[in-house]
DOFIDO-169031 format. One line per 8 residues: number of its first residue (from 1); their letters; for each residue x, z, y of N, C-alpha, C. Coordinates in Angstrom, 1 decimal, always signed. Layout:
N
NUM) A) X Z Y X Z Y X Z Y  ...
//
This chain:
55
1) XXXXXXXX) -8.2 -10.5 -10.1 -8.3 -9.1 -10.6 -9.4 -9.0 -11.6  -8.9 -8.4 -13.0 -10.1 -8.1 -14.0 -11.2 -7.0 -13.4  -12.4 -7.2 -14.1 -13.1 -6.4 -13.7 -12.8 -4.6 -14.4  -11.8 -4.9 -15.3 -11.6 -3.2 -15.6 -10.5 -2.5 -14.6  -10.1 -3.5 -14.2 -8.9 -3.2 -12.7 -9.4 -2.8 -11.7  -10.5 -3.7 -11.4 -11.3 -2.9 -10.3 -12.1 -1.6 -10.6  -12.5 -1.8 -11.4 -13.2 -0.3 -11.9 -12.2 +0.6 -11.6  -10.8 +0.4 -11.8 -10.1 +1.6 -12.3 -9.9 +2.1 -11.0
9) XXXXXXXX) -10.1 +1.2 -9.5 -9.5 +1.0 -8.5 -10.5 +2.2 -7.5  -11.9 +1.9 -8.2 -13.0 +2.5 -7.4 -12.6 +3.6 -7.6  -12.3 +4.0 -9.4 -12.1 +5.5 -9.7 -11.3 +6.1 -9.0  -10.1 +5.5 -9.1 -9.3 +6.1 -8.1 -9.4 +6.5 -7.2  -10.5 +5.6 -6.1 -10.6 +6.1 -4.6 -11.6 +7.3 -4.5  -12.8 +7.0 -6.2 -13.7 +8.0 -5.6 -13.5 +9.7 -6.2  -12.4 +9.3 -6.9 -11.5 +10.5 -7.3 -10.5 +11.5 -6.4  -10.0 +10.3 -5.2 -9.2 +10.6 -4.4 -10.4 +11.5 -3.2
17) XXXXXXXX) -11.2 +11.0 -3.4 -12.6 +11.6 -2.2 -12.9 +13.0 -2.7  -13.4 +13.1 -3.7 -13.4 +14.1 -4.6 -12.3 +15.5 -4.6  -10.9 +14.7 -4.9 -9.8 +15.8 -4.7 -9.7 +16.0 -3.3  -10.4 +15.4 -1.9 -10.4 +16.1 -0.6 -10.9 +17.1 -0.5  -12.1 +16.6 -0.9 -13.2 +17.7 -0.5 -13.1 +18.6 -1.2  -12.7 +19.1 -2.2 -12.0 +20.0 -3.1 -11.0 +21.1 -2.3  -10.3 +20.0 -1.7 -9.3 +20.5 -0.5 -9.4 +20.8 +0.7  -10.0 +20.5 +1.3 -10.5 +20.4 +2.2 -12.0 +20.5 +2.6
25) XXXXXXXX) -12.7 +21.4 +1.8 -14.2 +21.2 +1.8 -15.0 +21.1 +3.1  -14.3 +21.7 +4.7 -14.8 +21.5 +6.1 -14.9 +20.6 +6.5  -14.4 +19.2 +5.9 -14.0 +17.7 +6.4 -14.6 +17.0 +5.1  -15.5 +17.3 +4.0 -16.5 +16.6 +3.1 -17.4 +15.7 +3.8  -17.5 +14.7 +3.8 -18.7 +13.6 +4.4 -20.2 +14.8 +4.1  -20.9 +14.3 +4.7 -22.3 +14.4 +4.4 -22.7 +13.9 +3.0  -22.0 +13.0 +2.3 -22.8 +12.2 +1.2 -21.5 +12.2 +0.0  -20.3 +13.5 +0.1 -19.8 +14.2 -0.8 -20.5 +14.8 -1.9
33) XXXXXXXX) -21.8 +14.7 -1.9 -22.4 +15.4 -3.4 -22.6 +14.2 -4.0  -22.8 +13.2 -3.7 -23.3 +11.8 -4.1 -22.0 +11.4 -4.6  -20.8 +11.3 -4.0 -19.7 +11.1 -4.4 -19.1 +11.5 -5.6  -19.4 +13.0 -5.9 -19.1 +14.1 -6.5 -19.7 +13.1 -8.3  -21.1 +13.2 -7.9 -21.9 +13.2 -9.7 -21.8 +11.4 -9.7  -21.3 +10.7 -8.7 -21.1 +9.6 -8.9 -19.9 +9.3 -10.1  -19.0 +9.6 -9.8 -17.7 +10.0 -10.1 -17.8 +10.6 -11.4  -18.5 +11.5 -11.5 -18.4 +12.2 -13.1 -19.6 +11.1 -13.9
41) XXXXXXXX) -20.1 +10.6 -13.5 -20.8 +9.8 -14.2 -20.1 +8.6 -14.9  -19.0 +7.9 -13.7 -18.4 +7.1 -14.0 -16.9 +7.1 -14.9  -16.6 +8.1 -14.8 -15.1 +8.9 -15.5 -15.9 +8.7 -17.1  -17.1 +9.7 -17.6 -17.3 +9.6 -18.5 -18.0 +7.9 -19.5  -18.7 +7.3 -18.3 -18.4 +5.6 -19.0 -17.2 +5.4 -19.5  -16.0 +5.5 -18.4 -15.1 +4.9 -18.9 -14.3 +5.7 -20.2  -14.6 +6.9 -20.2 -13.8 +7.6 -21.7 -14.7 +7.4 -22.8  -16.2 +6.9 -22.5 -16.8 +6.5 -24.1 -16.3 +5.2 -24.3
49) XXXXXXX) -15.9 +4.5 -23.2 -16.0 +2.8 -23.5 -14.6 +3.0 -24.5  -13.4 +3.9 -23.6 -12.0 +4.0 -24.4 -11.7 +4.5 -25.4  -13.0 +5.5 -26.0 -12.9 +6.1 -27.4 -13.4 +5.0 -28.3  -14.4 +4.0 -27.7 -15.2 +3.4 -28.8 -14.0 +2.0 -28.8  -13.2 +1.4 -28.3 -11.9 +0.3 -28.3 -11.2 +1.0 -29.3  -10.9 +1.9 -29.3 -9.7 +2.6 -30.0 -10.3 +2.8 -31.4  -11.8 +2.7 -31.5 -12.1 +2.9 -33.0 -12.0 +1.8 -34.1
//
């Protein structure tokens, strides 16, 4: 598995955690804020890495 596969793999999961607690906010882990700016941190690596390929 490439390393950009896995990356895309974590996003997914920590996106899927994200859309819970969203949903479900009574059943957020304790360490859902961590999860939260983890995730936005990492979404926007990955759209500078895909704007700067495309240039």
């Amino acid at each position: 598995m490439t390393s950009k596969k896995s990356l895309l793999i974590v996003l997914l999961v920590l996106n899927a955690v994200v859309l819970l607690g969203q949903l479900w906010p009574e059943g957020a882990p304790p360490f859902a804020r961590v999860v939260n700016i983890l995730t936005l941190i990492l979404d926007i690596v990955i759209i500078v890495q895909l704007l700067r390929v495309r240039q």
